[in-house]
N, C-alpha and C positions, 0 to 999 in steps of 0.2 A: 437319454444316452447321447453320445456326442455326435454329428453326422458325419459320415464318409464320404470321401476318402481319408484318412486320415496319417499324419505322419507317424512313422514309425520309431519305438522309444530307445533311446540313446545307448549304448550299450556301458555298462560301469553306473547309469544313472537309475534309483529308485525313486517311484511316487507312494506314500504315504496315502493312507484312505482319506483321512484329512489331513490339512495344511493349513499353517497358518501365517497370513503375510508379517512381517516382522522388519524393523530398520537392521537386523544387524548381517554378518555376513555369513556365510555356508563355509562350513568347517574346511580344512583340506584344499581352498579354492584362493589364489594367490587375490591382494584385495584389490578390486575394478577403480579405474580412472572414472572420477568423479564429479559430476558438475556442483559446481560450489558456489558460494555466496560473489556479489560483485565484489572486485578490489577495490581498495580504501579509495586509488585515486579514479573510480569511476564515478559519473554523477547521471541521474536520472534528466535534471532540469534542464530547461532550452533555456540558451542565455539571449535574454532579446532587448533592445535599448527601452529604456524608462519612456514615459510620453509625454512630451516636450512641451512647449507653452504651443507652437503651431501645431500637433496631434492635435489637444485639449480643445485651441481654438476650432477647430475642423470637429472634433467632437460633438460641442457645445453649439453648434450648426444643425449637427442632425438631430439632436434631441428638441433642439425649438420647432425642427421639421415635423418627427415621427411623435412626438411625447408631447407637447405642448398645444394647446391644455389636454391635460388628461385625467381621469377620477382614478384616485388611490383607490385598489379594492384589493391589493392583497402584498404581503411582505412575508417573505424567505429570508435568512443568513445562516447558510450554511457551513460556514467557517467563522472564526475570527475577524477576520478581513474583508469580507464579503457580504454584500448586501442587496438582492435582488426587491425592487419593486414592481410589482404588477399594475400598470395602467390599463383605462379604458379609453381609449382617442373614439374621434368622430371618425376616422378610416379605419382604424382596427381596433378588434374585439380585446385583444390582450399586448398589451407592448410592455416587456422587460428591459426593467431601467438598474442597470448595475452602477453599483458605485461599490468601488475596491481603493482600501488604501493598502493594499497590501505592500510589505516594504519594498519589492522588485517588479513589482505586478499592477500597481496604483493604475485605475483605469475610471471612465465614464463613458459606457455606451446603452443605445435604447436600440435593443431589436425585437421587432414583431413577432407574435408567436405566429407557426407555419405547421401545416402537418412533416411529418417527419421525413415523407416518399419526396418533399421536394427542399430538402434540405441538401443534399448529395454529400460529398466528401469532404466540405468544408469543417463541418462538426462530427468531428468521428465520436463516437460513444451519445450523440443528441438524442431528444426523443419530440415529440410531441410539445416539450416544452424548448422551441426554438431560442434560444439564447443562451441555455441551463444547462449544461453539462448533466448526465444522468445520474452521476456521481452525487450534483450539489441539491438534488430531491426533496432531501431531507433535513433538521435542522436535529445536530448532534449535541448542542447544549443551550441553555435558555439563555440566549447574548443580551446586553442591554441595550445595544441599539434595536434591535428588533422591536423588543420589548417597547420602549419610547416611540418605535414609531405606529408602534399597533395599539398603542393608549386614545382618546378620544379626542384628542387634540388635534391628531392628524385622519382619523376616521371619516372616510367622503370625503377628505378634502381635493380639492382639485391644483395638479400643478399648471402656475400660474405665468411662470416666464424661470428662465436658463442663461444665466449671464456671467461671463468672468469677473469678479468682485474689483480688482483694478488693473490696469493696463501692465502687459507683460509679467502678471504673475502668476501660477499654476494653482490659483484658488478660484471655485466655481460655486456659486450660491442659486441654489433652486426655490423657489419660494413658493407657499402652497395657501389657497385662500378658501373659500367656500365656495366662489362661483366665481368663474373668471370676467375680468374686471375690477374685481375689490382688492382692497388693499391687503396683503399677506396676514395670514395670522401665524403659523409658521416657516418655519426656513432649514433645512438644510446646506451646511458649509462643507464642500469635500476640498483637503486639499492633499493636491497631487506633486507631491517633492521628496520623491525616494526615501529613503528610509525614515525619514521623516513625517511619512504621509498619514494622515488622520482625518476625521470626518466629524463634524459636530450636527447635533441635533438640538435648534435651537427654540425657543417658544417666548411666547409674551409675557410680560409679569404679571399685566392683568389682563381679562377675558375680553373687554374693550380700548386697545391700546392703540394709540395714534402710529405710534412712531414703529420700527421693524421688528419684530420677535430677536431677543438678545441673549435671552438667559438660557444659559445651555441644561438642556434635561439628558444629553447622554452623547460621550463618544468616543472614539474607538478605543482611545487611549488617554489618563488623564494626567497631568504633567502638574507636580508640586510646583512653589515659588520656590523651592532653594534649588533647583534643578533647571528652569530656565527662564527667561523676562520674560516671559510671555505662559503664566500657568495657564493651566485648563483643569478646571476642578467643576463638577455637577454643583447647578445651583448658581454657579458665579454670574457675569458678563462676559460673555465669547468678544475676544479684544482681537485682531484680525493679524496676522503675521507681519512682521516686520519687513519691509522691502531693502531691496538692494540702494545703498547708496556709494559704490565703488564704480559703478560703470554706468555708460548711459543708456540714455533709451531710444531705439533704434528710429530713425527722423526720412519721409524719402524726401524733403527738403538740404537735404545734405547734398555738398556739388562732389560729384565723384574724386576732385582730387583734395580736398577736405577729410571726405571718405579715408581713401589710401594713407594720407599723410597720417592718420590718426591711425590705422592698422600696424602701420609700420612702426609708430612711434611705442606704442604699448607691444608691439612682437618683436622688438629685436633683439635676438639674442634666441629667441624661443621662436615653438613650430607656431604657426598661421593660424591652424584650430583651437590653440590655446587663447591668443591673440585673440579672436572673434568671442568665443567665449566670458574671456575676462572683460572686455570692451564695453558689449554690450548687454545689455537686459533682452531678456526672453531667447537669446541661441543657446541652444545645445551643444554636445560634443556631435550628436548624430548628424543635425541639420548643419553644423559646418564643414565636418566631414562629407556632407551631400555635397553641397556650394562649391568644395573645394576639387572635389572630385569632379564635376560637371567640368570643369575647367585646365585644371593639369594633370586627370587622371585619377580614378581612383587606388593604383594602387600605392600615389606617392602623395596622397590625401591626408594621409594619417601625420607623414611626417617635414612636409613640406615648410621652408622658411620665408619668412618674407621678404630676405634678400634675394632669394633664388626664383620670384617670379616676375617673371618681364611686365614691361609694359603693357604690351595686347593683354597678356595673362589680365594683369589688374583691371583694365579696361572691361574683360567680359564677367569679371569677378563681381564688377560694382553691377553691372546689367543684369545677374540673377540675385544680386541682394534685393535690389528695386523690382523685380519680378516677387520675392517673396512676400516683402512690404505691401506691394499693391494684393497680393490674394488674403493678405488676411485684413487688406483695409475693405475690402469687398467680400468678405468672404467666400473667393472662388476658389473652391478644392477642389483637388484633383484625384481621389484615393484610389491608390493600387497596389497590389503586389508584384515587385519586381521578380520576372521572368518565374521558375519553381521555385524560389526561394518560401519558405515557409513562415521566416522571422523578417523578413527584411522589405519594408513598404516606403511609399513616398506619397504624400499629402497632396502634392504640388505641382502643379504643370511649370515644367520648367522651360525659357526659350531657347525655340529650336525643334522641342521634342511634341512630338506626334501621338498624342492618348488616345486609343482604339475604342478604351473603354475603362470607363471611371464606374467604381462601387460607392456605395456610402461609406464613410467614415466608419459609423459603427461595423458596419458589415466586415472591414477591415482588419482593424484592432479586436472583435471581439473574433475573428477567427486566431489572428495570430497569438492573443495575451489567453487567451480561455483553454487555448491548448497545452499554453504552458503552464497555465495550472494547473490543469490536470498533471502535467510532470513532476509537478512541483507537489503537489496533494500526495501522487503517489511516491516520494520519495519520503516525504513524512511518514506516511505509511508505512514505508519499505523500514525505517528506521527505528519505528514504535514495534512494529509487528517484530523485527529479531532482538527489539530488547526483550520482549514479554517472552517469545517463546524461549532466551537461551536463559532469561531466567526460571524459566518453568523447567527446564530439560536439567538445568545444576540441581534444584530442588528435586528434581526424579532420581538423577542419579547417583546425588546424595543417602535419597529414599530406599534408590536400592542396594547400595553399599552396605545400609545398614540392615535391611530384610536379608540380605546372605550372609553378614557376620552372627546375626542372631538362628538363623535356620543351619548354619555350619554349627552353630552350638549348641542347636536340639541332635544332632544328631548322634553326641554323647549323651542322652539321657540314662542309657544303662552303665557307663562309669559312675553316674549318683548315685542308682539305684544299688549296685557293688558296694560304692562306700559306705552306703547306707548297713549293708548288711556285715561289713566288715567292723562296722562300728558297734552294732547289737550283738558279732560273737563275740566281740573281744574288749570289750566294756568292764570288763575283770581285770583287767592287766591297766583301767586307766585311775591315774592316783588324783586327788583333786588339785581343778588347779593347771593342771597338768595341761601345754596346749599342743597335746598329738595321742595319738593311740599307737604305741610301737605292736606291729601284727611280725611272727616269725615270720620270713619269707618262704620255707620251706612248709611250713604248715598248709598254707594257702599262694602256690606259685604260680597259677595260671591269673589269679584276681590279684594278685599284687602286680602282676604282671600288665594285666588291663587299667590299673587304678594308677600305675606309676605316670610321674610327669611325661606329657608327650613331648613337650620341649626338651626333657631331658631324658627319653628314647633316644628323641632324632640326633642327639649331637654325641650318644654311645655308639661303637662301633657293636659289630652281632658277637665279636668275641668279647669285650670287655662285656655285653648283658648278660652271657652264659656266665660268667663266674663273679656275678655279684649275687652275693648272699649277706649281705647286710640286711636289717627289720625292715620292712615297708611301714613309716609312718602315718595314719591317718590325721588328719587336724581336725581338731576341735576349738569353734569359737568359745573366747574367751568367760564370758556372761551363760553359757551352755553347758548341759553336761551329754554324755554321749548319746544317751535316749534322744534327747531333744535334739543333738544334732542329726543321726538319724532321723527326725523327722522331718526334720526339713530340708534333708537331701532328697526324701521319698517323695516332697510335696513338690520339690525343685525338677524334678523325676518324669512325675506327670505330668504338670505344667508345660515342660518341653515335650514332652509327647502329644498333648492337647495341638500343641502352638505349631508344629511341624508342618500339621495338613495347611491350617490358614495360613502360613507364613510361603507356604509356597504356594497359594490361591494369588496373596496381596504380591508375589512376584513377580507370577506371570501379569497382572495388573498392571504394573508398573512399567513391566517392557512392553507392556500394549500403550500405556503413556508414552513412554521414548517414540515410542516406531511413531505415535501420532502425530507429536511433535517433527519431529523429523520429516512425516510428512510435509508438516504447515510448512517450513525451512524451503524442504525443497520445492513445493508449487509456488512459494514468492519469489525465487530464486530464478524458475522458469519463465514468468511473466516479466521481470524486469531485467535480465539479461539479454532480451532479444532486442532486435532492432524494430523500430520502430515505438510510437505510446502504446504503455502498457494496458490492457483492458483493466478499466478501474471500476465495473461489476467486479468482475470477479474475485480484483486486487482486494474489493470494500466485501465480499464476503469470507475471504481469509481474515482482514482485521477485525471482523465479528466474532470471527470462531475465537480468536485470539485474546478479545478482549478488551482491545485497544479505541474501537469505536461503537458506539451502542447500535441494538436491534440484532444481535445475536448473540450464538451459544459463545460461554468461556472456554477454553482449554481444560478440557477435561473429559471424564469417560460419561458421552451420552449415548443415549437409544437407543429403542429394542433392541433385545438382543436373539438374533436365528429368524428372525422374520423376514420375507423378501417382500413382500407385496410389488407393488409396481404394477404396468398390464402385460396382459402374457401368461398370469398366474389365475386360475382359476376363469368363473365365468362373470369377471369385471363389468360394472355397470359403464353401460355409452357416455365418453365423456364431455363434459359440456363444454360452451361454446367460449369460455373464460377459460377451462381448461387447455382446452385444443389453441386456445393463442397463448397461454403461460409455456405449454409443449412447444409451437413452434418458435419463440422467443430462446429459450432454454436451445433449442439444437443450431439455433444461429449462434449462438455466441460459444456453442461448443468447436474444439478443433474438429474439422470433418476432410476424411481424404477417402479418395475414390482410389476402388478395390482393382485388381484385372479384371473381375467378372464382372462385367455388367449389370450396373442398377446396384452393386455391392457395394459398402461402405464403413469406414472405418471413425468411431467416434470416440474422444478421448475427454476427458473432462480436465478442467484449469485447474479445479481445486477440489478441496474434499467433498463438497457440496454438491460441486458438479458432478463428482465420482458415482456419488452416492444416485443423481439422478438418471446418468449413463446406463446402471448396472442395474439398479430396482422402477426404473421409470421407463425409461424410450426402450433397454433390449424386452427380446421377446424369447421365449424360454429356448429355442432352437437358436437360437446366434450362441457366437462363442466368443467368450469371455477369455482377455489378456492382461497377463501385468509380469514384468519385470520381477526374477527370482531374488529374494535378502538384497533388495534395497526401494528407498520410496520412489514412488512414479504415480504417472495416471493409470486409471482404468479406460481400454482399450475394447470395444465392442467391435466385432465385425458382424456388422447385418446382414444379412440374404435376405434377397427376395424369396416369396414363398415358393415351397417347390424344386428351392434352390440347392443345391449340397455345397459344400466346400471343397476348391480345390488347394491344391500343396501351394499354388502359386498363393494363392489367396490366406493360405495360413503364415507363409512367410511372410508375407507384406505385412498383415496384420502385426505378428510377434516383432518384425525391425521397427514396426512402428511403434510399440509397447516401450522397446528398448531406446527410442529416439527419444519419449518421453518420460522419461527417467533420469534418477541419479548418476545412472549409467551413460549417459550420452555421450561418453570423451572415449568410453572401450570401443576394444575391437572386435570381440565376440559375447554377448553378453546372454544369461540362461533366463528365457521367458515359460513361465507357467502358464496354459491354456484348455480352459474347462465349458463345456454348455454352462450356458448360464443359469438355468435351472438350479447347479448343482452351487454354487454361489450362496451365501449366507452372513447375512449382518454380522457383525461381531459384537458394538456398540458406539465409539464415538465415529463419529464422520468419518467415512471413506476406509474403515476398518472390516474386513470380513473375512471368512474362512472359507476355504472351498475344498470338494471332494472329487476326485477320478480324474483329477490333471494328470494333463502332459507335458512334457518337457522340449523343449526344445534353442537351436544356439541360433540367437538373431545377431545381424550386424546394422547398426544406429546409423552408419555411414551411407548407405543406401539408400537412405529415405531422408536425407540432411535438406537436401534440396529439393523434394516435392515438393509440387502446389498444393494446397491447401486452402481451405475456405473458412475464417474464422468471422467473429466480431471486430 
């Protein structure tokens, strides 16, 4: 039974002994402001600049630091793009070596594995595997690189040295031997050039080869010859990218008014960052927009000319080019994130400026590039997951379009069965041949009456059907005679009688599909509409439910059905010690807000999964169970401590907070359904269930918009 105190029931409003949660709306009730999908021109992804020949250089520093040499013992690719290696160094037990050509994302960093308590906010979603997104765990299709590199060629081998392949350009070659010292027997080539980026896996021709491993066994992507001078085809020779021969290569033997003169001569007419760009080999848009900023400003960095900077300007212009020349002829970085900036780092101690405290490189980039993929991951998602389900939802409620035109026309099965009988009296009056049976209207008025067109009732007025007396024709097909047609009015008869019960079993089925659907809609809705990264757990267990990514259920109607289980229910065995940590992982990453009453708590789950876990896992048979009336939302627990009752403050908080997480979240009063959870019962696919001896009551979503809250 529910616990007291409790709110008292709405006056005008009834409860049903059972209920059944559903996506559509409550009869009679004008229809609620709705939270809805993002708009076309929202985007999930953080835009953050590519990583530049000086990134790469600074890169290519830590990896000789933390990774070299190190024993190959294990390879992930979690995506397309991506490619985690697992080293063993003489200082750490595990250091992951990414290499990502992804086309906005192209990266090389090597970070140590850490336990998870000392990783902090850097890696939001991290675990135990420090470098790895919790997301990238797993491997969603058999890629070929992976493959290639988990073949025995590269098995044990040890990498051996990390070098930029030729001066000023954004290709990097790893080279792997059997013991360090020997000469390579394989190689990997990443090369890092926007959308252009790819990675080759290359090997020897033969098993004792002098000269470097050439023949490419696998890479990211493979490029015909009618398609560009430079193919990449499995099996060939990897031929190395073509260099720049438009600009030069940056010199600090150059005398600074040589320098200038040659700036000004290729910039005029056009901004300074262009200029430094097109000029020279290895600058960036990003690193000349630093240079240039350092100097007149960053906010006229972007568009500054080179008529418009003075002499000093030029002067201190050429003093941080020769600052950058000289750190990467030494390799002295400087890595850091500028002020809270999230996207925006600098490699470079620049003069003048005062560095408190330098990171590594990788530590750097793989904070700022790793989290925009996860943005970038979940907007893929976000895009796969509403093609599938609105293709699923057109297919349901096409499905049910047609389950109520056929069940609307079981429920004439006794106009068959009429004509059936109107056809066995009057089977005397039919001449062969003949395609009708004319029946006197006055013989039989109330069954010519029921047999007559309903189309052509509804367009008689009541006076003009009182004085027809015209025959009621019966039809007869053509190939038939009246018997026969009779009888297959009689079998036409039953048939829809049979089909009425199932036709309305497979309907309500179907709106248990929609409302599911609808569900999935709305919980990706709610995770990637908010501010901040979305949690990509729970994001990747809607895309399971969905379909879209393996190791979970399809869209569609699963599991028991009226079962609760969970603890709370019966005399549950003591849970073990894998359980008691999968529980408290599960309630971290659920939403969790604290009640008025003390030690009370309010727990809501992201997705159907977590729904499911909420309401048959963590409540206990005396909490009481919430969700938002005819429309999707989470499930909403409010826990007591033992002992404890509920107060009114404590049910409202709960129910605005049911209504905060819902469809509903843009109303201003919205109706929340609230039952012991005892009284709660699976329906069958995820996050679906019925419940008995709810209460009703009108929450406001406004009120709880800005609570704290404690999530993953």
């Amino acid at each position: 039974m529910l616990v007291a105190p409790i709110l008292t029931f709405i006056p005008g409003l009834s409860t049903a002994p059972a209920a059944r949660w559903s996506g559509g709306r409550h009869a009679g009730r004008p229809p609620l402001r709705r939270l809805g999908p993002p708009g076309s021109s929202s985007s999930l992804f953080m835009s953050v600049p590519s990583v530049d020949y000086t990134t790469l250089a600074a890169l290519v520093q830590s990896v000789r630091v933390r990774a070299v040499p190190g024993r190959l013992e294990a390879v992930l690719q979690p995506s397309a793009h991506t490619v985690y290696l697992g080293l063993r160094t003489e200082r750490h037990a595990r250091v992951w070596l990414t290499l990502s050509w992804h086309p906005q994302l192209a990266r090389l960093t090597a970070v140590p594995a850490a336990p998870s308590h000392e990783i902090g906010d850097a890696f939001p979603g991290a675990s135990e595997w420090y470098g790895i997104p919790r997301s990238f765990h797993r491997e969603e299709h058999p890629y070929t690189v992976a493959g290639a590199l988990r073949s025995s060629e590269f098995r044990h081998q040890v990498l051996t040295a990390c070098t930029l392949m030729a001066p000023w350009e954004r290709v990097v070659e790893l080279h792997f031997a059997r013991r360090p010292g020997e000469s390579a027997t394989a190689r990997i080539v990443l090369e890092v050039m926007g959308t252009r980026s790819n990675v080759a896996v290359l090997g020897a021709e033969v098993e004792e080869a002098t000269t470097l491993p050439n023949v490419l066994r696998a890479c990211g992507y493979q490029v015909s010859a009618n398609k560009s001078v430079r193919p990449l085809r499995v099996g060939s020779a990897y031929e190395a990218p073509p260099r720049r021969t438009d600009s030069r290569a940056p010199s600090r033997q150059q005398s600074a008014s040589e320098w200038c003169a040659y700036v000004e001569s290729i910039g005029r007419g056009d901004r300074l960052q262009r200029a430094l760009v097109r000029g020279f080999q290895g600058t960036s848009p990003a690193l000349a927009r630093e240079l240039i900023g350092r100097v007149v400003g960053a906010e006229r960095a972007a568009s500054v000319r080179p008529e418009e900077v003075s002499a000093t300007q030029w002067q201190a212009l050429y003093v941080h080019w020769q600052a950058w020349l000289q750190a990467l002829e030494g390799d002295c970085f400087a890595p850091r994130l500028w002020g809270d900036a999230s996207v925006a780092y600098s490699v470079i101690a620049w003069p003048g400026e005062t560095v408190e405290a330098c990171r590594d490189a990788s530590d750097v980039v793989a904070q700022v590039y790793e989290r925009a993929e996860l943005t970038a991951q979940a907007e893929e998602w976000l895009r796969r997951i509403r093609a599938a389900v609105s293709a699923k939802t057109d297919k349901a409620r096409n499905t049910l379009a047609s389950l109520q035109a056929r069940a609307d026309q079981a429920q004439h099965a006794d106009e068959y069965r009429q004509r059936a009988d109107l056809l066995l009296s009057w089977q005397h009056l039919w001449r062969p041949g003949a395609p009708h049976v004319e029946v006197p209207a006055e013989a039989a008025p109330a069954v010519a009456s029921a047999v007559a067109s309903r189309d052509a009732r509804r367009a008689m007025t009541d006076a003009a059907a009182e004085s027809v007396a015209t025959p009621l024709r019966v039809p007869v097909a053509a190939s038939r005679t009246p018997v026969e047609e009779a009888r297959a009015l009689y079998a036409q008869s039953r048939k829809l009688r049979r089909a009425e019960h199932v036709l309305q079993t497979l309907i309500r089925a179907t709106q248990d599909e929609l409302a599911y659907l609808e569900s999935l809609d709305y919980h990706v809705c709610a995770l990637t509409s908010g501010p901040g990264a979305p949690d990509m757990e729970s994001l990747r267990e809607i895309a399971q439910e969905a379909g879209v990514v393996g190791g979970g259920e399809q869209v569609k109607q699963t599991g028991a059905r009226g079962r609760r289980g969970g603890s709370g229910q019966g005399n549950a065995p003591k849970p073990s010690s894998s359980r008691r940590r999968a529980t408290a992982e599960l309630e971290r990453r659920l939403w969790r807000y604290a009640a008025p009453t003390p030690e009370a708590v309010v727990l809501c789950g992201k997705n159907n999964r977590q729904n499911d876990a909420v309401t048959f896992t963590l409540a206990r048979s005396h909490d009481l169970w919430f969700h938002a009336a005819g429309t999707a939302g989470a499930h909403c627990v409010l826990q007591l401590p033992g002992g404890v009752t509920a107060t009114d403050a404590d049910v409202q908080f709960a129910a605005d907070i049911a209504a905060y997480h819902s469809r509903a979240r843009l109303a201003k009063n919205v109706l929340v359904h609230y039952c012991a959870v005892k009284s709660v019962r699976r329906l069958g696919a995820p996050g679906m269930v019925t419940f008995s001896g709810e209460r009703t009551i009108y929450a406001r979503p406004d009120r709880v918009a800005d609570r704290p809250r404690s999530d993953a």
